[in-house]
N, C-alpha and C positions, 0 to 999 in steps of 0.2 A: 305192157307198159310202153310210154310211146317220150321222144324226145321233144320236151316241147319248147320253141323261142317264142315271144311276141315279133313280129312282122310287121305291125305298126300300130297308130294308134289313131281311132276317130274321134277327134278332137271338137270338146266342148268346154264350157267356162267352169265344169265340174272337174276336171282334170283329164276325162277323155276317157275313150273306152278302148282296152287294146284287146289286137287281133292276132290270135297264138295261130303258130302253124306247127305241124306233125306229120310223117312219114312212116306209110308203111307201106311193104313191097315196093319199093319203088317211086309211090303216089303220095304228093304231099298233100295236103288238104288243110282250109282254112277253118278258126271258130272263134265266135265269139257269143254273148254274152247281150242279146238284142235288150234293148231297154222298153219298157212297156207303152201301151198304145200307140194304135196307128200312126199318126205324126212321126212321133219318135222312132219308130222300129223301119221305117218306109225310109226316115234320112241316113241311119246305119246301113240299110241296103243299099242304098241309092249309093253310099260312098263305097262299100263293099265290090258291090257293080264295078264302079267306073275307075277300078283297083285289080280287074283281072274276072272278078267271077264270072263262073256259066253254068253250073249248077249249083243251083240252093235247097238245102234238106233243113227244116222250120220244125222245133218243135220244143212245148210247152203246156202247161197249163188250162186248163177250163173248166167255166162250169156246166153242168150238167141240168139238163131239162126235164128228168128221171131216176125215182130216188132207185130202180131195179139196174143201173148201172155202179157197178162197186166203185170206191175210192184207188186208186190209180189204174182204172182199167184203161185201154186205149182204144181215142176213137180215130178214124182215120177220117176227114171231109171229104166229100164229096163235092159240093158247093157252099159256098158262103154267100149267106143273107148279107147286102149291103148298107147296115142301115150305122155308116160311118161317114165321112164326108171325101178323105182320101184317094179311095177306090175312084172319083168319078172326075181325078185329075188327068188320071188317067186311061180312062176306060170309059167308052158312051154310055150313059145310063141305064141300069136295068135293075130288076130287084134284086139278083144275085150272079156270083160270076162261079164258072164251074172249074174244076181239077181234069176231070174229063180221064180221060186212061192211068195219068199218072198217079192216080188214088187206086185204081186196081191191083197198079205195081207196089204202091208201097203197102198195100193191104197184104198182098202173097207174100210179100220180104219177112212182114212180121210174125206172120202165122207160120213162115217158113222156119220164124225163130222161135216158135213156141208158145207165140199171144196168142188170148183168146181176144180179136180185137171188133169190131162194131163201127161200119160205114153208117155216115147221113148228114146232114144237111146240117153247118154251124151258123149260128148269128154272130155277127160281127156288129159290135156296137162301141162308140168312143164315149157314152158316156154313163158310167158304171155306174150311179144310187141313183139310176131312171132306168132299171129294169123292172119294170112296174109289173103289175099283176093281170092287168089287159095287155100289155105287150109282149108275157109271157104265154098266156094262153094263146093269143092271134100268132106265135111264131112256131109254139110247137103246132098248131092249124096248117102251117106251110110246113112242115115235114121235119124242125129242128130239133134235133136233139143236143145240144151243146153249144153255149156262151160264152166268145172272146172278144178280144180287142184290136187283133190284128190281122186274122185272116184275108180278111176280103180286102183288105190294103197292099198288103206283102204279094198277093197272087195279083193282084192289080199290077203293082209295079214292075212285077217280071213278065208278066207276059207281053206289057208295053215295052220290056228291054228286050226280049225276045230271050229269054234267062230262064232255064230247066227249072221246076218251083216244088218240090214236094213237101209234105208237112203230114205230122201228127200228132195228138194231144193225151197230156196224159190227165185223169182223171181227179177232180178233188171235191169243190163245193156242189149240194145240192141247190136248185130255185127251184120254187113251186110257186102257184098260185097261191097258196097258204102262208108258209115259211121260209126262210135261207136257213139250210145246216150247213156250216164251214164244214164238219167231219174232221178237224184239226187241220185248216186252211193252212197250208205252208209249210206242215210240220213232219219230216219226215222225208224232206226229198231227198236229203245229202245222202242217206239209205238207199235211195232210189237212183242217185246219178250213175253209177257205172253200166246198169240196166240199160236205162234208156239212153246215154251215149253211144253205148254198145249198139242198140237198134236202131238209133239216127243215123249209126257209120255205115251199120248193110244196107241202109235203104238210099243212104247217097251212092255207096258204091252200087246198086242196081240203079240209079238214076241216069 
């Protein structure tokens, strides 16, 4: 169990998003509570950033590009498909930008903790009821196994801050070419939070 205060709060017309901190052994460490899509999760950063951070541990939600991946299994990226707009504010253009060693690290953290976890290539897309059925097939064609909305933004803007960036996703909706199964879209994380708290704290603290 861990002491927690708010630290502050990033301020928006919704009432703001506060940012708890906790200590242990000695090390405090910040969290909060990123708001969804690119745009929005890049200005939390951005202010989180220019608030002290230097390393960032990311992790959340996705869907899946393969119905032989279970419901909250974990995948770890490797690289993120850019096809958001975000990423290329900061970063020259390319079709995707890579983790590069730091995904190997956070892969041994986890499997150090007992996941069976699964590296590859995410799409990062901003715009969610145009994951069409041709852009699903051409993405898992480039190597993707799993669909978000923040990836390729969030590693965008740390690597332009020059800001340690890991990230891991935990598993939920299937997309196919055929179908969307939610698989009970949403339901069941609060079950799931101390879990995966628990493995976003070893993999910062190995970051």
């Amino acid at each position: 169990d861990f002491v927690v205060e708010t630290i502050c709060r990033l301020d928006t017309e919704d009432g703001g998003l506060p940012v708890y901190v906790f200590e242990e052994d000695g090390v405090r460490y910040g969290a909060y509570m990123s708001r969804v899509g690119a745009p929005a999760c890049v200005i939390n950063l951005e202010e989180v950033i220019s608030r002290g951070a230097k390393t960032v541990m990311m992790f959340g939600s996705c869907g899946v590009l393969a119905e032989d991946i279970p419901k909250w299994g974990i995948i770890v990226p490797t690289a993120a498909l850019r096809d958001e707009g975000v990423s290329y504010h900061y970063l020259p253009a390319s079709d995707e930008v890579s983790f590069g060693e730091v995904a190997d690290l956070v892969k041994e953290t986890l499997e150090a903790a007992g996941e069976n976890v699964r590296l590859g290539k995410v799409w990062t897309t901003d715009a969610i009821y145009r994951e069409t059925a041709v852009k699903m097939a051409k993405r898992k064609e480039q190597g993707c196994i799993a669909v978000d909305m923040e990836s390729a933004s969030a590693l965008a803007v740390c690597k332009f801050r020059g800001v340690k960036f890991g990230q891991f996703f935990y598993t939920e909706d299937v997309l196919t070419e055929d179908n969307w199964d939610g698989r009970g879209l949403a339901s069941g994380v609060k079950d799931q939070a101390d879990r995966l708290f628990g493995l976003a704290l070893n993999c910062l603290k190995a970051l």
